[in-house]
C-alpha positions in Angstrom: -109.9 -65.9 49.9 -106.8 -64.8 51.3 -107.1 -61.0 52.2 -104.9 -58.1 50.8 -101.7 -57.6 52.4 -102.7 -53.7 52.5 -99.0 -52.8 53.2 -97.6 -54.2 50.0 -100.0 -52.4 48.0 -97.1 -49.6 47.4 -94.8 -51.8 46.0 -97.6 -53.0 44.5 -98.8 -50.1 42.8 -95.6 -48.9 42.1 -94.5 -52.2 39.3 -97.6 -51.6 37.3 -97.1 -50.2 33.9 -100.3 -48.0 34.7 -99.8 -46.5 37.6 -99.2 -43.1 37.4 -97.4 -42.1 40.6 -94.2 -43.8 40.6 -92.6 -40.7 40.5 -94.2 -39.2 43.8 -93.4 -40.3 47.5 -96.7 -42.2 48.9 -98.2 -41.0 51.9 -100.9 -43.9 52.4 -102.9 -46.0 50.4 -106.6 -47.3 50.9 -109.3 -49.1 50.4 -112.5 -47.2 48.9 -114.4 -49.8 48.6 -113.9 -53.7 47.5 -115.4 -56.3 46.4 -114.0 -60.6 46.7 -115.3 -62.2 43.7 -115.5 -66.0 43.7 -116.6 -66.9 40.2 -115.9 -70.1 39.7 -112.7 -70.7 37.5 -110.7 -67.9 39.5 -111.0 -65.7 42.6 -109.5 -62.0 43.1 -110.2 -58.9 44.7 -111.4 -56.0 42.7 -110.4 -52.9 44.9 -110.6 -49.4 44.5 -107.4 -48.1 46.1 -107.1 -44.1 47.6 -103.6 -42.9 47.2 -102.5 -40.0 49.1 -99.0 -38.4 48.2 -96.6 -36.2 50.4 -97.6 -33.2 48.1 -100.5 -32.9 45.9 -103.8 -34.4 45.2 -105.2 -38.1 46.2 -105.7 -40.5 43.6 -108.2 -43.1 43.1 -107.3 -46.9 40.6 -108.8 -49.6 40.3 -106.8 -53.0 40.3 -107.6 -56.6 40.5 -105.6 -58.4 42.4 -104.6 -61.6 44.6 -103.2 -62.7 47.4 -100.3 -65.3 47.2 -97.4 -66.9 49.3 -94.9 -64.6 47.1 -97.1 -61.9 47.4 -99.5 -59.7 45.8 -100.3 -60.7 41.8 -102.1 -58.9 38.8 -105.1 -61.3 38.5 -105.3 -60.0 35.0 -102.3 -62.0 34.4 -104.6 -65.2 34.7 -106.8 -65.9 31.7 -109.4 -67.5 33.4 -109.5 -64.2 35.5 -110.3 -62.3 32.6 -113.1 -64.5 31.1 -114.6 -64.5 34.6 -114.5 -60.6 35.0 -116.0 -60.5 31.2 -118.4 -62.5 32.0 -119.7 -60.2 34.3 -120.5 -57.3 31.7 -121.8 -60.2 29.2 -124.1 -61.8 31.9 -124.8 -58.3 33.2 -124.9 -59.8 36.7 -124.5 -57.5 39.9 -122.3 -58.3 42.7 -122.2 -56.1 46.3 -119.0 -54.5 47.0 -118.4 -52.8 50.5 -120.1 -49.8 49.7 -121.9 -50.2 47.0 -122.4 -52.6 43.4 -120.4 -53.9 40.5 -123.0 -53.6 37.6 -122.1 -55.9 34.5 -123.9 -54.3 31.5 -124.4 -56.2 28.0 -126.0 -53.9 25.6 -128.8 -55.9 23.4 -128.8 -53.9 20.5 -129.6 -56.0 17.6 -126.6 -55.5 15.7 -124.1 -55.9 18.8 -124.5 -59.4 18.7 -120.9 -60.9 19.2 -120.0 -64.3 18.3 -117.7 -65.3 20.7 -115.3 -68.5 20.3 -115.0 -71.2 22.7 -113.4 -71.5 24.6 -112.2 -67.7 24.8 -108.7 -66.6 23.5 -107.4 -63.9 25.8 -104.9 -61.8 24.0 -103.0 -58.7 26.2 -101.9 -55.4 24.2 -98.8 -53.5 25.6 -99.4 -50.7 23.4 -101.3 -48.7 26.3 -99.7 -48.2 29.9 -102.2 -45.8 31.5 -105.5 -48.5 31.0 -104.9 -52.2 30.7 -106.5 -53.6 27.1 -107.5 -57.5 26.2 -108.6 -58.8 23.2 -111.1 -61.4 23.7 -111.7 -64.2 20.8 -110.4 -61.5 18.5 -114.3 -60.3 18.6 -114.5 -57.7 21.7 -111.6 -55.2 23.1 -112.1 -54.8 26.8 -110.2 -52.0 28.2 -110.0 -52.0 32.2 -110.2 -48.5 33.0 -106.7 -47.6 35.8 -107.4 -43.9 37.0 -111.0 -43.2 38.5 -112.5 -40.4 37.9 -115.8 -39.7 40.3 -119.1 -38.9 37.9 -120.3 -39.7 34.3 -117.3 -41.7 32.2 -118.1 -39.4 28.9 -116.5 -42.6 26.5 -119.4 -44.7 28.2 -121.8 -42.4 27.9 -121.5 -41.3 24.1 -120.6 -45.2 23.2 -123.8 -46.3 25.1 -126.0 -43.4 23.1 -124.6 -44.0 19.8 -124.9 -47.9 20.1 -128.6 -47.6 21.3 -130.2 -44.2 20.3 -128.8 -43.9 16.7 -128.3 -45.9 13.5 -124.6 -44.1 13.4 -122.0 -47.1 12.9 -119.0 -45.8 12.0 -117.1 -46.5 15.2 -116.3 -49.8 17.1 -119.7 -50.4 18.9 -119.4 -50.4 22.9 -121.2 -53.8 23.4 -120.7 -54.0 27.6 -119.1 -52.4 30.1 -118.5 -52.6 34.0 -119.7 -49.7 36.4 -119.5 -49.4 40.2 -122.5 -47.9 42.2 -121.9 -46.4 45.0 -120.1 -43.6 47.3 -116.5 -45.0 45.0 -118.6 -45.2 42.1 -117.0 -45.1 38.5 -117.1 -46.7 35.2 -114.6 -49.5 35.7 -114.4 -51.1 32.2 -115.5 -50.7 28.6 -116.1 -53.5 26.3 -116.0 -52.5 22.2 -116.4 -54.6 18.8 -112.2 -55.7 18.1 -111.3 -53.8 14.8 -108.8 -56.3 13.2 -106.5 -55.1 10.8 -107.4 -51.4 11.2 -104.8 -48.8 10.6 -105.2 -45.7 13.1 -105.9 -42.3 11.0 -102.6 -40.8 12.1 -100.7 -44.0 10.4 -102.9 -43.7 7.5 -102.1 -40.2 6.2 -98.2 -40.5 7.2 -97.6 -43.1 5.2 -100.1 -41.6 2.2 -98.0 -38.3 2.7 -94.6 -40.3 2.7 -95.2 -41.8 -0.9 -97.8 -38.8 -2.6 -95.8 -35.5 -3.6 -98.2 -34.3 -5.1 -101.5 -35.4 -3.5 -103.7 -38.3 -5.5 -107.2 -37.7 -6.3 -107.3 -41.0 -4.2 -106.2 -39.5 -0.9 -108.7 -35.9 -1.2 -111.6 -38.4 -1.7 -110.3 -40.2 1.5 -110.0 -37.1 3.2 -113.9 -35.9 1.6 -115.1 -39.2 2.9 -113.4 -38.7 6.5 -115.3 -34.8 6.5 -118.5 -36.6 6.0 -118.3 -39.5 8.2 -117.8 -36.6 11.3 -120.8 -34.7 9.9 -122.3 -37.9 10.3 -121.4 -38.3 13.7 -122.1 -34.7 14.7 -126.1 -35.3 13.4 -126.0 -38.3 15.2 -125.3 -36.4 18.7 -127.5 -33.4 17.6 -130.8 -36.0 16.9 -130.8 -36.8 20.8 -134.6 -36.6 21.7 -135.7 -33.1 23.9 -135.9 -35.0 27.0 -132.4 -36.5 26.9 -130.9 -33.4 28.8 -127.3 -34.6 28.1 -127.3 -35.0 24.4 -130.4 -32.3 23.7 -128.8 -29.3 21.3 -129.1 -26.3 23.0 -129.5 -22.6 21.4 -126.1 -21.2 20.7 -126.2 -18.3 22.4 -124.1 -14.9 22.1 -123.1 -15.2 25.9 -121.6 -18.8 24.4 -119.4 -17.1 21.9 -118.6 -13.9 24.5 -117.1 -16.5 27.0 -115.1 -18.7 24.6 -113.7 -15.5 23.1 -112.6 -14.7 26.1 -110.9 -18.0 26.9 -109.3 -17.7 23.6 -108.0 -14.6 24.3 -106.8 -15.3 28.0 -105.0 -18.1 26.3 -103.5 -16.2 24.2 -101.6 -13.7 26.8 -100.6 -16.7 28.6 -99.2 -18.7 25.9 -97.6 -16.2 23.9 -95.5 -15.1 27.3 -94.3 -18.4 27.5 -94.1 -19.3 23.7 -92.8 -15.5 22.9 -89.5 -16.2 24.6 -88.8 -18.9 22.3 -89.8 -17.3 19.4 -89.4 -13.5 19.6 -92.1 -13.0 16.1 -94.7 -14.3 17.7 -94.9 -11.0 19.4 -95.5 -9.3 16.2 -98.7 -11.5 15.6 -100.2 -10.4 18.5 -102.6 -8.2 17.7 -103.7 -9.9 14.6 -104.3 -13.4 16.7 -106.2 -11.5 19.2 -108.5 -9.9 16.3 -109.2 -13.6 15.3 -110.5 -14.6 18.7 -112.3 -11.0 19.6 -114.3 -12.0 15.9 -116.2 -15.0 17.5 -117.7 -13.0 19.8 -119.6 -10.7 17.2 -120.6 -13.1 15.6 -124.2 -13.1 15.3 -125.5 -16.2 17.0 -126.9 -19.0 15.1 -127.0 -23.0 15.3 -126.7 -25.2 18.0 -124.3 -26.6 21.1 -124.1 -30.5 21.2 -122.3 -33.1 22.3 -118.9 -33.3 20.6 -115.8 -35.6 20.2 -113.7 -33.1 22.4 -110.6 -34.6 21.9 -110.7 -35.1 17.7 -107.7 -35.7 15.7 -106.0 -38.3 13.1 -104.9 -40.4 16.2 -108.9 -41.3 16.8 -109.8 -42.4 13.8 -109.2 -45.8 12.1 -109.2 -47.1 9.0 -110.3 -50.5 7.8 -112.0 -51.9 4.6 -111.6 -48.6 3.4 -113.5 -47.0 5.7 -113.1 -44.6 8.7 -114.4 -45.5 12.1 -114.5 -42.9 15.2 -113.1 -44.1 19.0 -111.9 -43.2 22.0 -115.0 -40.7 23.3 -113.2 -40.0 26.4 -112.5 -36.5 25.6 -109.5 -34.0 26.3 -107.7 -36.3 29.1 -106.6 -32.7 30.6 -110.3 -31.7 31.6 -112.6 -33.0 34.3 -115.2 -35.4 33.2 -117.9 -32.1 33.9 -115.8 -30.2 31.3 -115.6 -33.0 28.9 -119.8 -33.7 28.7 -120.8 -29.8 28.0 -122.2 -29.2 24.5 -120.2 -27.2 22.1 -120.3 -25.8 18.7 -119.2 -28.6 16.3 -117.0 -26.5 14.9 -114.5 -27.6 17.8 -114.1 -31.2 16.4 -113.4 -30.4 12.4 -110.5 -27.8 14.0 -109.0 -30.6 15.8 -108.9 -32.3 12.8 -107.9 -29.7 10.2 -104.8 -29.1 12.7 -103.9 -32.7 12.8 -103.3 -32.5 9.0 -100.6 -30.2 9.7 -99.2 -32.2 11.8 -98.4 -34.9 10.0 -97.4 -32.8 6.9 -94.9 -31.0 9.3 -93.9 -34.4 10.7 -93.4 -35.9 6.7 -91.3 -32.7 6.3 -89.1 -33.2 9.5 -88.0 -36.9 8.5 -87.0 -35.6 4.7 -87.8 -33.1 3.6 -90.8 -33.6 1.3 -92.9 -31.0 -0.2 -94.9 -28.7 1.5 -98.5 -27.0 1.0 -100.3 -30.4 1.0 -102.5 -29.1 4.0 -104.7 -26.2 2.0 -105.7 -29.4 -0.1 -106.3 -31.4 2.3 -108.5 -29.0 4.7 -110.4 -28.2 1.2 -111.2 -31.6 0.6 -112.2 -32.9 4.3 -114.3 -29.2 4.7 -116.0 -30.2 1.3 -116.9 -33.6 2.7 -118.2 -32.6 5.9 -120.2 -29.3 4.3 -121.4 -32.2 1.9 -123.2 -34.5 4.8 -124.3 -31.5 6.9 -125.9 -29.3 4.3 -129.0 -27.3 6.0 -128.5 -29.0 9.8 -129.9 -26.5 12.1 -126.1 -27.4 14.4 -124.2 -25.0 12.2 -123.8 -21.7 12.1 -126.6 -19.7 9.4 -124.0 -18.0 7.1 -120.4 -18.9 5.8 -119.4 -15.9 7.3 -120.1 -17.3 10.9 -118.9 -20.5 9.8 -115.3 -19.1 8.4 -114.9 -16.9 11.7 -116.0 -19.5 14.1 -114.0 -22.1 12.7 -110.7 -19.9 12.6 -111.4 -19.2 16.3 -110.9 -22.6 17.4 -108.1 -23.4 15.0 -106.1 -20.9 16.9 -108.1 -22.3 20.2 -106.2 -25.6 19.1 -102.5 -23.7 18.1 -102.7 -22.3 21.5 -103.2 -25.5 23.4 -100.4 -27.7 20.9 -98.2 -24.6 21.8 -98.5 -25.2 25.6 -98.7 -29.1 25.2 -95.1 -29.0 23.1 -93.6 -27.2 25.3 -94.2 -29.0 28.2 -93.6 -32.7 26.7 -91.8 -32.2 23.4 -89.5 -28.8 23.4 -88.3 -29.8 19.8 -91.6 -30.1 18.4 -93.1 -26.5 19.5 -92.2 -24.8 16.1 -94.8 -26.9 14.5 -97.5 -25.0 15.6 -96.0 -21.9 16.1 -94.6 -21.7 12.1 -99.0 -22.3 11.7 -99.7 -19.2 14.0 -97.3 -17.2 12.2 -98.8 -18.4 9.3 -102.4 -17.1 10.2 -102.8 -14.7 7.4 -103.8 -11.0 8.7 -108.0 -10.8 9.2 -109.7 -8.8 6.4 
């Protein structure tokens, strides 16, 4: 096999849709660790590449590549290529790299047994630029992970527990995936059941918002049904056996609701600085948003910490045969893969959805001005559903006192972080979560 032309990787790098530096002058680029694979019907390189910029921090991707007389190609690009480097995760062969080993993992499960056509149809989505996805014989989504992130991928890790320590279903099973072992090591691809003709969440309710007024009996019992599919999932993370240290619930403990008042807090003086010049009444609210997050740390502790979503919203959900299915376990992109895996009140996840509802009522409203005050019955019906499938789980807090104040917390937990996030990446769209923290009704 024709090696890498190591100084075209730049140019390389910098005509793939999922590279993330094109913006930044490239000091150097290298090899981490590599591995030639000959198997069979196509040979490429699968390399982990270092890149170092003039400023700021290196980066680590992986890409698949091969040498040609015109110069370096996407191997991806073949079809044959693809098979091969599924073939690896179905197989769940191992193959040396430099430093270390590609291990191909196929997970056994009864029910993750996968049909597969033959010969394979390869289909490529363009929907995603930071990851490269495939369809594969419309059965299995294969998602070639880009940016490498050193430790335990979180979206493997929950996908593999779910799919092999619990009964809970509603999600696209993770059937394989491809990991690197070694000093470079990294989760390098996912493989999941294909979903066909699911609608993602976010969709879902925009368009139900865009024809209901007034809100149907049909769309609450959706949203009941959605509550109690993630109280589902949450006693599927909290049944993790006492040995499995990463899943385990762990005692909530008043030192736990002390330090995330605090963050909220913190957050608070930093965002309203920013946010305040902007919008000169959020100063007035103040004292009242600070008396929200200063609350969850009297709360008398009770319930658990587990393994959350981390990253929950309308956008991570799908709907298909009229029912909702959870994805994308990767957590809040933002946060370190450490960050993402620590256990938190549950609480977390139904506020990241509760504020998503808003979202899409505000976003309804922007495009024409359709009614408002379809979120109070919306959060009413998805709180019903998710108090309905977690009734007596030792996860929660004891009282609906604790439950009201801790849940409040992280809604505002969640404002402050959409504040920040709008006004870095969408100016316009800032007054969506400020009009909610103005909104916050006084506490009692």
């Amino acid at each position: 096999m024709t090696p890498l032309d190591l100084t075209k990787l730049p140019d390389f790098l910098k005509a793939q849709r999922w590279f993330a530096g094109k913006a930044w002058p490239i000091k150097s680029v290298s090899v981490a660790d590599h591995v030639n694979l000959d198997l069979g019907t196509c040979a490429f390189t699968l390399a982990i590449i270092e890149v170092a910029y003039e400023l700021g921090q290196p980066e680590r991707y992986q890409l698949q590549a091969r040498q040609t007389p015109e110069g370096l190609v996407s191997a991806l690009d073949d079809d044959e290529c693809v098979r091969a480097l599924f073939n690896l995760a179905r197989e769940g062969r191992d193959v040396l790299s430099g430093s270390g080993r590609v291990v191909g993992e196929w997970i056994a499960s009864t029910d993750s047994g996968v049909a597969l056509p033959d010969p394979l149809t390869v289909r490529r989505l363009n929907v995603e630029q930071s990851n490269t996805s495939l369809v594969l014989g419309e059965r299995v989504i294969i998602k070639i992970i880009r940016k490498l992130e050193a430790g335990v991928n979180p979206e493997y890790e929950v996908g593999r527990f779910l799919a092999t320590q619990t009964p809970f279903r509603a999600t696209p099973q993770l059937v394989g995936a491809l990991n690197l072992e070694g000093p470079a090591g990294a989760t390098l691809a996912l493989a999941h059941r294909f979903v066909p003709d699911a609608v993602d969440g976010w969709k879902y309710a925009l368009e139900r918002l865009r024809q209901e007024k007034a809100l149907s009996d049909g769309f609450l019992a959706d949203m009941a049904e959605l509550g109690m599919r993630l109280g589902d999932l949450h006693k599927a993370f909290a049944s993790a056996a006492p040995d499995n240290l990463a899943f385990a619930p762990e005692p909530l403990l008043q030192e736990d609701l002390q330090r995330w008042s605090a963050s909220i807090v913190g957050e608070l003086g930093v965002t309203l600085a920013d946010a305040g010049r902007l919008h000169a009444d959020l100063e007035n609210r103040r004292d009242g948003l600070i008396t929200y997050a200063k609350r969850l740390a009297q709360v008398a502790p009770s319930g658990q910490k587990i393994r959350i979503h981390g990253d929950l919203h309308l956008g991570q959900v799908l709907r298909s045969d009229n029912q909702w299915l959870f994805f994308d376990f990767e957590g809040e992109p933002s946060r370190s893969f450490t960050a993402r895996r620590e256990k938190y009140s549950a609480l977390r996840d139904v506020a990241g959805m509760i504020r998503s509802f808003d979202y899409a009522e505000a976003t309804v409203a922007l495009e024409g001005g359709q009614p408002r005050g379809r979120v109070g019955p919306t959060r009413d019906a998805f709180l019903e559903g998710y108090r309905k499938a977690t009734r007596g789980v030792a996860f929660l807090p004891a009282t609906d006192e604790a439950f009201d104040v801790m849940l409040r917390a992280f809604e505002l937990e969640k404002l402050l972080y959409e504040v920040r996030y709008e006004l870095a990446n969408r100016p316009d769209w800032v007054r969506i979560p400020v009009e909610a923290l103005l909104r916050m009704e006084d506490v009692p």
